[in-house]
N, C-alpha and C positions, 0 to 999 in steps of 0.2 A: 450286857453281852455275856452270857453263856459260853463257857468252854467244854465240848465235845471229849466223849473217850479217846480221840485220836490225839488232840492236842495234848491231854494229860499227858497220853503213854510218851507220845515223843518229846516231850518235856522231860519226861522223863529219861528217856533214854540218852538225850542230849547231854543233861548234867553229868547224869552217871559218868559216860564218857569223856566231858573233861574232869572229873574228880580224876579218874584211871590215868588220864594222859598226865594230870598235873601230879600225881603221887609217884609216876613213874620217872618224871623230871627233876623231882626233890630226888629220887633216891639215886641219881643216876645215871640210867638206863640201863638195862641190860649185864656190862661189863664194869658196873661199879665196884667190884671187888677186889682183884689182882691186875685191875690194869694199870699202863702209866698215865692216862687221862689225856693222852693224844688228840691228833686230829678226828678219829673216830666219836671221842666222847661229846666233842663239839659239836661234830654233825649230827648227831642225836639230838642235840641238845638243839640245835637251829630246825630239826625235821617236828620237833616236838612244841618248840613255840607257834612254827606253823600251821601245825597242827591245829593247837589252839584256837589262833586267830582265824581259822576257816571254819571253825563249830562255831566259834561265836556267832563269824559272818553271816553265817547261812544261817544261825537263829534271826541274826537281823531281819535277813531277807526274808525269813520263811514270815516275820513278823509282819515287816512293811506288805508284803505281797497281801498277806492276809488283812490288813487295814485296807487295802485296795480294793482289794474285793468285794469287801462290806462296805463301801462307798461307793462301788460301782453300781452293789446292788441297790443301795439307796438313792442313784442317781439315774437307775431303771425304773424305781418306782416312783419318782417325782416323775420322769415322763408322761409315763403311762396315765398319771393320774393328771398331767397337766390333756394331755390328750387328752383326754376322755371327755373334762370338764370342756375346752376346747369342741369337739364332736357335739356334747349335747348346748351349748350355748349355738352352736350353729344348726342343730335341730328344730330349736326354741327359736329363732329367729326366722326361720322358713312359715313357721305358723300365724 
């Protein structure tokens, strides 16, 4: 299996992005400086691991979908080829 410019780039761009969300979570967020670490630093903090786990998720997905697909197309071409062999065995049998 061969991986395409698109896969690389969004690969890329995927990591990148939780590198950002997860460097931004170590330091804080935003109001890591003079704040008192409130209920605001929390909800950053819960909006941020969510975050997270929805880049992963959707790598999952973008993943499983993509094994699907190459399996569907592999099970397009088992058809076709079952067809076909199919077609000419009943060709060959007419003669």
């Amino acid at each position: 299996m061969r991986l395409g410019l698109l896969e690389i780039v969004l690969t890329v761009i995927v990591l990148l992005s939780v590198l950002v969300v997860w460097r931004w979570m170590r330091q804080g967020g935003p109001d890591s400086g003079a704040g008192d670490g409130g209920p605001v630093s929390s909800f950053l903090q819960k909006i941020g691991t969510i975050g997270i786990l929805l880049v992963v998720g959707g790598l999952g997905l973008i993943l499983v979908g993509y094994i699907v697909l190459i399996g569907l197309a592999k099970m397009f071409i088992w058809a076709v080829a079952i067809l076909v062999l199919g077609l000419a065995f009943l060709v060959l049998s007419r003669r």
